[in-house]
C-alpha positions in Angstrom: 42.1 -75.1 -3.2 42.3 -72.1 0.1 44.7 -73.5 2.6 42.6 -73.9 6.2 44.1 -72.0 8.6 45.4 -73.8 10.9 48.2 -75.3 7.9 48.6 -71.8 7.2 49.9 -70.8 10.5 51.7 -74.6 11.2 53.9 -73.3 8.1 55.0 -70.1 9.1 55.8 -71.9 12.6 57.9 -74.2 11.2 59.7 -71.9 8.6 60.0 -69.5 11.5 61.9 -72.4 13.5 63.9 -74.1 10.6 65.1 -70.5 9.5 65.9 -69.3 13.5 68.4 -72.8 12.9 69.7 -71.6 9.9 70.4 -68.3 11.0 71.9 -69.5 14.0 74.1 -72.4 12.7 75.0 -71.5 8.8 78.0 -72.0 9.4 77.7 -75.6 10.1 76.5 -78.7 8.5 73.0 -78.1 7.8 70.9 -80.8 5.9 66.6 -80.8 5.3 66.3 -83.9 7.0 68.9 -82.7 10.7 66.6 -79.6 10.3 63.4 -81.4 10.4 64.2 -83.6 12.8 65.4 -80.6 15.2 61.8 -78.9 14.4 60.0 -82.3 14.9 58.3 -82.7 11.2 58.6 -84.1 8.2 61.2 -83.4 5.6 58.3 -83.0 2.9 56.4 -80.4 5.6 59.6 -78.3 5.9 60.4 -78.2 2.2 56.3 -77.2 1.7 57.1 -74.8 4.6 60.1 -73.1 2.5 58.0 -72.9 -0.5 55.0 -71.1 0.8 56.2 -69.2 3.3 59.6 -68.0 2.0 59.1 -68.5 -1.2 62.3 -70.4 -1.7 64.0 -74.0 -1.0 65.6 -75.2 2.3 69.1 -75.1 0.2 68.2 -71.5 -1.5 67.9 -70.1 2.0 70.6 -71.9 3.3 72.6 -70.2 0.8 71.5 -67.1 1.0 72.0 -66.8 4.7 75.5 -67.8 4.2 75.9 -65.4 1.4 75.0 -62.6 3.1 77.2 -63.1 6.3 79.9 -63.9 3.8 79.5 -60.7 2.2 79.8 -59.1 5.7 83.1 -60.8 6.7 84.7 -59.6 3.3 83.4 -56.0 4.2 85.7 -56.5 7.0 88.2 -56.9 4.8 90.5 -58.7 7.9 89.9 -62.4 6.9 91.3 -64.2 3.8 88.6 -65.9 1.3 89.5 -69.2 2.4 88.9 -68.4 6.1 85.6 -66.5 5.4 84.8 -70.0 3.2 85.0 -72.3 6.6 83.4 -69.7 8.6 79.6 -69.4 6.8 80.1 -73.3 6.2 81.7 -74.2 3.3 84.7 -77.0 3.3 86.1 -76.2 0.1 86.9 -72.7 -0.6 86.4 -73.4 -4.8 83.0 -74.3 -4.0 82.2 -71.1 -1.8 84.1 -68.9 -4.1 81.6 -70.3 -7.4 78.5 -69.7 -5.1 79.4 -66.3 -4.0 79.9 -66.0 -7.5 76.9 -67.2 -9.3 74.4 -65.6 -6.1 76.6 -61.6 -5.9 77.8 -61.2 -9.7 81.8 -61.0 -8.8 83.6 -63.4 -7.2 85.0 -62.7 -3.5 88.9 -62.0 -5.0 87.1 -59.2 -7.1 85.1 -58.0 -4.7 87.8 -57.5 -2.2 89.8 -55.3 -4.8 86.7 -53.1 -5.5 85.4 -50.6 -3.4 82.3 -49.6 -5.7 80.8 -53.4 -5.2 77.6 -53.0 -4.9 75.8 -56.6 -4.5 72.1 -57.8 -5.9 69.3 -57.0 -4.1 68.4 -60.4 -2.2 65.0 -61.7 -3.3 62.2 -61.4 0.1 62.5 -63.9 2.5 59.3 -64.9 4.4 56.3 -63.7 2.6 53.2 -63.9 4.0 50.6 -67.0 2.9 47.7 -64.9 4.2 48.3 -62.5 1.4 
């Protein structure tokens, strides 16, 4: 069934907000429903938001947001893991260190030690539900 327009463009306004949050508070609690809320929808319009229009879960780009500033702050190379852990959000440094893991290929220690790292190629965020 074609989408009519007007839902068409009320998702990529909402994804447009919820991910403007994301991007601007990764590093802090961030939950569907706080995100909603802040955005003034539903949780299930947010989460249809993330699906059609980027093509991804709230959580997925959550994560990948915080993955790729993560991998920024160990290009520094000036903070520790466990530092670089609190600062994209994560309380528990084992926890960050298995995502960074499982979404980059190498865990942060490794990737620290190597100067050759060369990370996955993130999947595109915010397609289009025009096309």
């Amino acid at each position: 069934m074609a989408k009519r327009e007007g839902t068409i463009h009320r998702r990529q306004a909402l994804y447009e907000e919820a991910a403007a949050i994301i991007e601007r508070d990764f590093d802090r609690v961030l939950d569907l429903e706080g995100v909603a809320r802040q955005i003034a929808t539903s949780r299930r319009q947010l989460q249809r938001a993330f699906a059609e229009v980027g093509g991804t879960s709230f959580r997925g780009y959550v994560a990948e947001v915080r993955m790729r500033n993560a991998l920024r702050l160990l290009q520094d190379g000036s903070s520790p893991v466990r530092e670089v852990a609190v600062s994209v959000g994560y309380r528990q440094p084992a926890q960050f260190a298995k995502a960074f893991r499982r979404h980059h290929g190498a865990p942060p220690s490794n990737f620290r030690r190597r100067e050759d790292f060369a990370p996955r190629a993130a999947p595109p965020v915010g397609r289009s539900l025009a096309a």
